[in-house]
C-alpha positions, 0 to 999 in steps of 0.5 A: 725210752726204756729198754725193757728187753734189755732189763728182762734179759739183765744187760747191765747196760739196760741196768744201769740206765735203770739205776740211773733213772729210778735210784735217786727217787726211790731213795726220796720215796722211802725217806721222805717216810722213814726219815732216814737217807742211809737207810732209804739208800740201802734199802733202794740198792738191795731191793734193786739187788734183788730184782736184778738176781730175780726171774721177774720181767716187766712189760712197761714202764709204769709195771715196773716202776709200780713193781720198783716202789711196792718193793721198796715200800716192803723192804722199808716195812721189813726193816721197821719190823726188824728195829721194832724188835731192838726199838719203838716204832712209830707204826704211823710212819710207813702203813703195813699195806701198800694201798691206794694212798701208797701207790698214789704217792708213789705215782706222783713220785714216778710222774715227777721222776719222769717230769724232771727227765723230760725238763732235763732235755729241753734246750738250755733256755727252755729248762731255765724258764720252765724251772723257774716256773715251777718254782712259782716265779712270773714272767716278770720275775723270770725276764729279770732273772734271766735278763731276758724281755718278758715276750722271750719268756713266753716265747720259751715257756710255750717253746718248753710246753710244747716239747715236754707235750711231745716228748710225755706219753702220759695224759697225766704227766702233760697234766703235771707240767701244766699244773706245776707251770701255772702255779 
């Protein structure tokens, strides 16, 4: 749960929490559009520079991860426009706009984000069974990985389904597990 008074009222601890969760996909947001993990790093560390020394409070979760990955999707056009002057830009890369597409994706980044702590939670077994699911193995090929009998995958597998069903608020993110497991 985040600590949304805490953020509001710049607790470093709240902040820290707030790095540690939303740091790393931001950072593969922005370079998986400008191909470059330094710059996508900088960009991550002043845009939550910025926010920390700003006045700008967040109601929930999804306002601010909204905020968080339209902010870094500016500073990523910013810096673009800035080597546009000293190179050739692809224009292509990143859109001047932060529209619908843009913040489909950056949904689908947070949605992951969130999907990956719920998974990180799970009991040990559960996780290992759920990974591997996601990573398209079968039951078969998950009993044999974890030397476990095919029933105590599926046994696992609904155990993990259940937790991360009960630990989600989101409609979508129970969508996303689904999804992502029955592949």
């Amino acid at each position: 749960m985040t600590d949304f008074p805490g953020i509001n009222r710049r607790e470093a601890k709240a902040w820290q929490h707030l790095f540690a969760n939303f740091y790393a996909p931001l950072c593969a947001y922005i370079e998986g559009r400008l191909g470059n993990r330094p710059d996508a790093e900088d960009i991550v560390q002043e845009t939550l520079a910025k926010v920390w020394s700003s006045e700008v409070t967040f109601e929930s979760e999804a306002q601010m991860a909204y905020y968080l990955y339209r902010a870094v999707h500016n500073q990523a056009i910013s810096l673009l426009r800035k080597q546009k002057n000293r190179i050739t830009v692809d224009t292509n890369i990143l859109p001047d706009t932060f529209d619908d597409e843009a913040y489909a994706n950056s949904l689908r980044e947070e949605l992951y984000r969130q999907l990956y702590i719920a998974i990180n939670a799970l009991p040990l077994q559960q996780r290992r069974v759920i990974e591997l699911s996601i990573q398209g193995k079968s039951g078969k090929e998950i009993a044999a990985i974890l030397g476990i009998s095919i029933h105590t995958v599926k046994a696992h597998k609904q155990k993990a389904m259940d937790n991360l069903r009960q630990s989600t608020d989101s409609d979508l993110l129970t969508f996303l597990i689904l999804y992502l497991t029955s592949l």
